[in-house]
N, C-alpha and C positions, 0 to 999 in steps of 0.2 A: 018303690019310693026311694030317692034317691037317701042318701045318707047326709046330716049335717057335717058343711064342717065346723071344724072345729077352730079353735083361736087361742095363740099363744100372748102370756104378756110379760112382759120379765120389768117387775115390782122391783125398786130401793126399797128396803124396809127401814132403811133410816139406820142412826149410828150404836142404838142400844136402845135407849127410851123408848116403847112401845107406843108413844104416843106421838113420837115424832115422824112417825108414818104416815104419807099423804093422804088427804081426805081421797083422791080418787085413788092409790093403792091400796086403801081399808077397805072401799066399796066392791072393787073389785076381788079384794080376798076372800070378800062374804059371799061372792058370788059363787067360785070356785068348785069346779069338779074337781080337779086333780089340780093339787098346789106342791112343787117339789123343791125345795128349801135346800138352806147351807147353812153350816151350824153354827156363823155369826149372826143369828137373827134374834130378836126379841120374842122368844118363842113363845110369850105371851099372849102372842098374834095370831098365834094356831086356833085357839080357844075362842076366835072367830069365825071359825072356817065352819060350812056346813056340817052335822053328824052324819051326813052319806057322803063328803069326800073324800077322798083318797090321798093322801100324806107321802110324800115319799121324802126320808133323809138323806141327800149326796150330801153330806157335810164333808168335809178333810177333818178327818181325829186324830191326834196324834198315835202312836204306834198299830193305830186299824190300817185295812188294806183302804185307798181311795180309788174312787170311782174315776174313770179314766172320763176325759171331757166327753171324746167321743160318745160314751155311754148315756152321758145325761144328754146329750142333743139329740139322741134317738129317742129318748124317753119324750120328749118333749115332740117331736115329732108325731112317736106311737099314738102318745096322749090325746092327742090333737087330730090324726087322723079318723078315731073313731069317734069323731065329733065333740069331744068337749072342751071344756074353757079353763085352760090350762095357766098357772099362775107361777111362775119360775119365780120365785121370791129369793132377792142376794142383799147382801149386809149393804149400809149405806146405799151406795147411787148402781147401779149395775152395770154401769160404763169407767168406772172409776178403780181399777185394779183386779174387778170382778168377771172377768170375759165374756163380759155380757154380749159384746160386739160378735164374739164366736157362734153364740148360740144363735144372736139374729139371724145373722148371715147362712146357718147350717138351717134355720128353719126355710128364708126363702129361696134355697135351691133347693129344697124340698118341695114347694110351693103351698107351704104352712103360711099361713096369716098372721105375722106376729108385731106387736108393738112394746116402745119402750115407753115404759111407766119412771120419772126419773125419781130419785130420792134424795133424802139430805145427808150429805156426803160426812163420815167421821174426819175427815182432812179441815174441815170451815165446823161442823160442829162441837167436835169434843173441845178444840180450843177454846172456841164461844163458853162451853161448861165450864171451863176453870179461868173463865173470865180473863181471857188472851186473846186480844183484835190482833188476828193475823196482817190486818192492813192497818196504818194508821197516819192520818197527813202528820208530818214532818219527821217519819218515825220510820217506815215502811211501804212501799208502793211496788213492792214484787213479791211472789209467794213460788214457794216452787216445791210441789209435791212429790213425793218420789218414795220407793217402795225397796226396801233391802232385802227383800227376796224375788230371785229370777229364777227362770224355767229351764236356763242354761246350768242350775248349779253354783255361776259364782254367786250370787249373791248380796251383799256388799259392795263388790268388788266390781258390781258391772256398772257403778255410778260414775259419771263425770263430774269430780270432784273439783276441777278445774272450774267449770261452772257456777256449779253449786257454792261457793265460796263466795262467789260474786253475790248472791243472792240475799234480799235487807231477810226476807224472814223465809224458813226453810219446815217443810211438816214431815215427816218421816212415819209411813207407815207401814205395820207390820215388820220392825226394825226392831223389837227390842233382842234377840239372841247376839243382833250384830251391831248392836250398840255403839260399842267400846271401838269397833272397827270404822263406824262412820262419823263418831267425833275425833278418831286420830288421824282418818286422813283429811278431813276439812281442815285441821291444824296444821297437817302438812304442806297442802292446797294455800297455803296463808290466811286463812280465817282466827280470828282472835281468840285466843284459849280463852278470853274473861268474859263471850259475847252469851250474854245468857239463855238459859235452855231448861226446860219442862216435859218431865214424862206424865202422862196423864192413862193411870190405867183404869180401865173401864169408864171409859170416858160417857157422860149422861145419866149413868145407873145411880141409883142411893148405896153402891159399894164404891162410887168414883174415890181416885185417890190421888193424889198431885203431889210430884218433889221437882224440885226446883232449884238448880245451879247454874255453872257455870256449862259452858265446851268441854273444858278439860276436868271437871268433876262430874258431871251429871252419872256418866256410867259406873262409878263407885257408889252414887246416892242411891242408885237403881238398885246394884245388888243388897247394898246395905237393909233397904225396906221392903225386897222382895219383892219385887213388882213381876205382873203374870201379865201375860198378853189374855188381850188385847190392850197394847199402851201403842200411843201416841206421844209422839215427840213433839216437839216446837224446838227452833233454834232461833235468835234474833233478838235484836233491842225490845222487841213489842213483848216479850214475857214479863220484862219490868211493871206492866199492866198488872199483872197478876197481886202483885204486892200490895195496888192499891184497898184491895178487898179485903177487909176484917173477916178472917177466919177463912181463907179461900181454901186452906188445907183440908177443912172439916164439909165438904159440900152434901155429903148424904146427910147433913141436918138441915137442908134447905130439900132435898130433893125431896126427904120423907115426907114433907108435907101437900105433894103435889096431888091434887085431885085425879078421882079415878082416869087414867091416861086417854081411855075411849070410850067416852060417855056414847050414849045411844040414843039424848033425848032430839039430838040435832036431826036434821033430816036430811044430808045434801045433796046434790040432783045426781041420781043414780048415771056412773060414768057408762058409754057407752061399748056394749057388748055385741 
């Protein structure tokens, strides 16, 4: 008999909230033989997964050894050859700073069967958490997302900053170490030291935490309150939004009251496997 194959799906899990995981990425993780994760996920999501799945962590830790890409696209490969329903689970959307695209593309020249499961991306969500419309008519009508660490090493330094200046509202993710280096040179770039800016770390979570300045202050507010990644930035007129909201500093006393995040009494039409 011949052998099943198998099928890859590479899930957003969303921006931290466990609950903001798609109705067909939850269905599908319940499915799951083999689910092999990154250690921005809502690891609360695990606690979905079958008691005969297989788990496997490629997360990046800090001072641990990481798992080289290569490594994970074989795993997923491996996974999948021996027929099971393999569930590549990445923080937010999987296309979105996540090399989700790598692992596709390594699965079908493989000739693995894989699909993208898309998720709600932390770039448009954590803002939404600390109550910041990235867009806003008369206010903002460009967004421009961009990420202060590259694969080359610089870092920072690999932004077109030229650009980005020009831009009404700007989201900066996984930037906070180079903080201080991407509001000095949007100011150099001629962007306005006084254009306002928002780190928001742990954006969704009931430990969410929001400080709020200027261009030319935010990265002293940052070290001042100790902000830990995963923070999200915002730069632009539209953080002035933020002010409108009584108490927007204090949001884990709105998140704490949020109902269990995945309820189970729903039933929705099992995605297809």
């Amino acid at each position: 008999m011949a052998r099943q194959r198998g099928r890859v799906f590479l899930v957003g899990a969303g921006p931290g909230d466990p609950g903001l995981i798609t109705v067909k990425g939850l269905t599908l993780l319940r499915q799951a033989d083999v689910v092999v994760h990154d250690r921005l996920i809502p690891h609360e999501l695990l606690d979905e997964v079958k008691p005969d799945a297989h788990i496997i962590d490629v997360g990046k830790y800090p001072g641990r050894p990481r798992h080289p890409q290569e490594e994970i696209n074989a795993l997923l490969i491996e996974h999948a050859g021996h027929g099971s329903l393999v569930i590549r689970l990445k923080g937010g959307d999987p296309l979105l700073f996540g090399r989700g695209w790598e692992e596709f593309v390594a699965c079908l020249q493989a000739g693995v069967e894989c699909e993208i499961v898309p998720g709600v991306t932390s770039a448009l969500a954590v803002p939404a958490s600390a109550n910041i419309p990235v867009t806003l008519r008369k206010v903002s009508r460009s967004v421009a997302v961009v990420t202060a660490q590259s694969e080359d090493g610089r870092g920072a330094d690999a932004l077109n900053y030229d650009a980005l200046a020009g831009m009404e509202t700007i989201v900066v993710l996984m930037g906070l170490a180079n903080l201080r280096v991407v509001v000095e040179r949007l100011i150099a770039a001629g962007r306005d030291a006084h254009t306002p800016a928002a780190c928001i770390e742990r954006g969704t979570m009931p430990q969410q935490r929001v400080v709020t300045g200027t261009l030319e202050t935010i990265a002293d507010l940052a070290d001042q309150a100790q902000l830990e990644s995963p923070t999200t930035t915002v730069i632009g007129e539209v953080v002035r939004q933020a002010a409108l909201c009584p108490g927007n500093l204090e949001q884990s006393s709105m998140l704490d009251q949020t109902p269990d995040p995945l309820p189970r009494s729903a039933s929705p039409r099992a995605a297809s496997a």
